[in-house]
Every structure is written in structure tokens, then in C-alpha cells.
C-alpha positions as CSV (number, residue, x, y, z in Angstrom):
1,X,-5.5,-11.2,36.7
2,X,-4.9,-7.4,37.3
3,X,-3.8,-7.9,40.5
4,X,-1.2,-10.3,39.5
5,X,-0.2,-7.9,36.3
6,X,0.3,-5.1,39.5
7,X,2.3,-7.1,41.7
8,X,5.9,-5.2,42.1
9,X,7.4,-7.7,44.4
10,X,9.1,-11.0,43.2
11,X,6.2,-13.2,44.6
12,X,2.8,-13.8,43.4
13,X,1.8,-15.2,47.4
14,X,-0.2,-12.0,47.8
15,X,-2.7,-11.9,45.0
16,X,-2.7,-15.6,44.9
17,X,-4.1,-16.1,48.0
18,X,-6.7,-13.7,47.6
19,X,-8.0,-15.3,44.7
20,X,-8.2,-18.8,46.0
21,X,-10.5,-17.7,48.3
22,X,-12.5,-15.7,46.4
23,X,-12.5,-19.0,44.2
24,X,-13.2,-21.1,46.8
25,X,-16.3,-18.9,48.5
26,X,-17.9,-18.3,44.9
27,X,-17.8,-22.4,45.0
28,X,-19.5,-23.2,48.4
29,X,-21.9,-20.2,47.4
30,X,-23.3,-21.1,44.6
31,X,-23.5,-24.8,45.7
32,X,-25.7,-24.0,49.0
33,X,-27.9,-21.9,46.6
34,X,-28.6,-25.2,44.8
35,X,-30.1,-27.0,48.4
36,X,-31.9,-24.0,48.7
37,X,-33.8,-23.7,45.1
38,X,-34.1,-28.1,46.0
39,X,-35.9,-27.3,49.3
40,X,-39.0,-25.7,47.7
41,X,-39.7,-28.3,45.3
42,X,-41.0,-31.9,45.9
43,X,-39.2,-35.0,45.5
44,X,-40.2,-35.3,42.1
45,X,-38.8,-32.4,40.9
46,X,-35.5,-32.8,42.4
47,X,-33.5,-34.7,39.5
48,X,-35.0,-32.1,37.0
49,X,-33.6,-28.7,39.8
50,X,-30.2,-30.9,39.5
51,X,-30.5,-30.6,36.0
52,X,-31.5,-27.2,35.2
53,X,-28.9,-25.8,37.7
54,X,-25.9,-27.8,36.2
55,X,-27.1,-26.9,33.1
56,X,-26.9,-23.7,33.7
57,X,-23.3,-23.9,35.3
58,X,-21.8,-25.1,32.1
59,X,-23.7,-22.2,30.0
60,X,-22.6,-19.3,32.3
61,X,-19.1,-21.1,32.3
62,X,-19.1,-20.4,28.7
63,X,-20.4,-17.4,29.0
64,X,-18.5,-16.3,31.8
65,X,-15.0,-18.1,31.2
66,X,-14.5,-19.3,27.5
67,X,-15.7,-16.7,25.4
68,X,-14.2,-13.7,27.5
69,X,-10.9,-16.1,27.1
70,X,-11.2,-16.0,23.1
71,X,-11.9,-12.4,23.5
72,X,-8.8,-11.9,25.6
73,X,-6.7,-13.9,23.2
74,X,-7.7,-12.3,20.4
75,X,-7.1,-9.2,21.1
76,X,-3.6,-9.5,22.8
77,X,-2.4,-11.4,20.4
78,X,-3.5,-8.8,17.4
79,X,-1.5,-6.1,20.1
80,X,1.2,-7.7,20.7
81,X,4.4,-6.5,18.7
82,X,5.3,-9.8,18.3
83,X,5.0,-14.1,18.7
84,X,6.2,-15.3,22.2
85,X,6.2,-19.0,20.7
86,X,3.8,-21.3,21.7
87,X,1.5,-21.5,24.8
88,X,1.5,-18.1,26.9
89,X,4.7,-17.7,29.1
90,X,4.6,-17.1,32.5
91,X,3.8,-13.8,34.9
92,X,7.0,-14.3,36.0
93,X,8.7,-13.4,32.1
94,X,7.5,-9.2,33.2
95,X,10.2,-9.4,35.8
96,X,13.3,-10.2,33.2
97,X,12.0,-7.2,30.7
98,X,13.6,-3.8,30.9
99,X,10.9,-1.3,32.4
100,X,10.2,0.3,29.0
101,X,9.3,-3.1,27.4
102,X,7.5,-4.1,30.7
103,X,5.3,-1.4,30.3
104,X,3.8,-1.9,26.7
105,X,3.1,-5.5,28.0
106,X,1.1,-4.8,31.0
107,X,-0.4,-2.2,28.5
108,X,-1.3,-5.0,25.5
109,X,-2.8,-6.9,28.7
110,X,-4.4,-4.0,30.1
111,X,-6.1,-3.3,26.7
112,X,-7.4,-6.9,26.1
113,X,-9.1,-6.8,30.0
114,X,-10.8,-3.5,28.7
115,X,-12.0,-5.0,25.6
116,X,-13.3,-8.5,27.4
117,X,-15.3,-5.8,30.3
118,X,-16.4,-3.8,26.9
119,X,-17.9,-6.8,25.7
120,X,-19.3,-8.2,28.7
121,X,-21.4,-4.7,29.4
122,X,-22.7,-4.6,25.9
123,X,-23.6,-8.1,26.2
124,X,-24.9,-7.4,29.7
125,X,-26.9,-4.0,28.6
126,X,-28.3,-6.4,25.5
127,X,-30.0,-8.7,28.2
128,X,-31.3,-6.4,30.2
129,X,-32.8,-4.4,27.3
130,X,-34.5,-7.2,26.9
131,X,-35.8,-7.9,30.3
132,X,-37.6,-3.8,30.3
133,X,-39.6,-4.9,27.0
């Protein structure tokens, strides 16, 4: 997302690209790690390692994805100066703005990323708290 807020050309290619791979090695990664964990364990426990480690997928995506989305939406849309309509326009909307008003919305943007990676370390500094008990 921050690469694609710092883009100065008219295409997106360049940040794009780099994030479908990271996307798509974060994917095969975590998959292999799953036929790893599986070939430690006898065949009995193989549906329950399925289980546990999709289980745990979906809780990390909401972890990970939907609530740092809420927090993102939240607080961009309690800093932005005003309503864009329904549904969140596109990257490409920065590029018809004058520079001044481009700007103070890179800046709302900027500020909701900092308060999602405020959260997350808090949250993150909560758990391992926990762990030196």
C-alpha cells in the first residue's frame, strides 16, 4: 500500500509486480510448512494437523487482514475532510488532485497505516508480555 501511495509515475506496473510475488511466495511458503508439521505426525493425526493449521489461517487472517482493515477505515475516514461517496475510489483519483490536495491525502493515508502499525505493536507487545510470565 505505501508503495503504491509513493508511486510518481502514471503506472502502478512497478509496485504491483512486487507485491504479487511477495503474495505469491508468502502462499507456497506457508503451504510447504503445512507438509512439514504433517511429516512428524502419524497418519492418525493428519486430518486433526489439517485442521488446526486451517484453523489457524482464518484466525491470523482476521487478525492479520480484517481488523487492521476496520482500523484503517476508521481512522481515514474520521481524517478525511470530507465523503468521497460510496466504496473507496481508485489510486489512480491522487493523480487528477492539484499537489496541495494530493498531499493531505497521502497524509490521511499515511496517518491511518501509522495507527494500524500502532495497534499491531501494542497488540504484538501484549502477546509477548504474555509469553515472559
Amino acid at each position: 500500500m505505501v508503495l503504491v501511495l509513493a508511486v510518481t509515475t502514471a503506472t502502478l506496473a512497478f509496485p504491483l509486480v512486487f507485491q504479487i510475488i511477495a503474495g505469491v511466495g508468502t502462499g507456497l511458503v506457508v503451504t510447504t510448512l503445512l507438509l512439514a508439521a504433517q511429516a512428524a505426525l502419524s497418519e492418525w493425526d493428519t486430518a486433526l494437523s489439517t485442521a488446526v493449521w486451517f484453523f489457524s489461517r482464518s484466525l491470523g487472517s482476521v487478525w492479520g487482514v480484517s481488523a487492521p482493515a476496520a482500523i484503517f477505515s476508521s481512522r481515514t475516514d474520521a481524517l478525511a475532510p470530507q465523503n468521497y461517496g460510496p466504496g473507496r475510489p481508485s489510486p489512480r483519483i491522487l493523480y487528477t488532485f492539484k499537489a496541495s490536495t494530493r498531499d493531505q491525502v497521502v497524509s490521511v493515508f499515511n496517518n491511518g497505516l501509522r495507527t494500524v502499525w500502532i495497534v499491531a505493536a501494542v497488540i504484538t507487545g501484549c502477546r509477548s508480555s504474555s509469553y515472559l510470565q
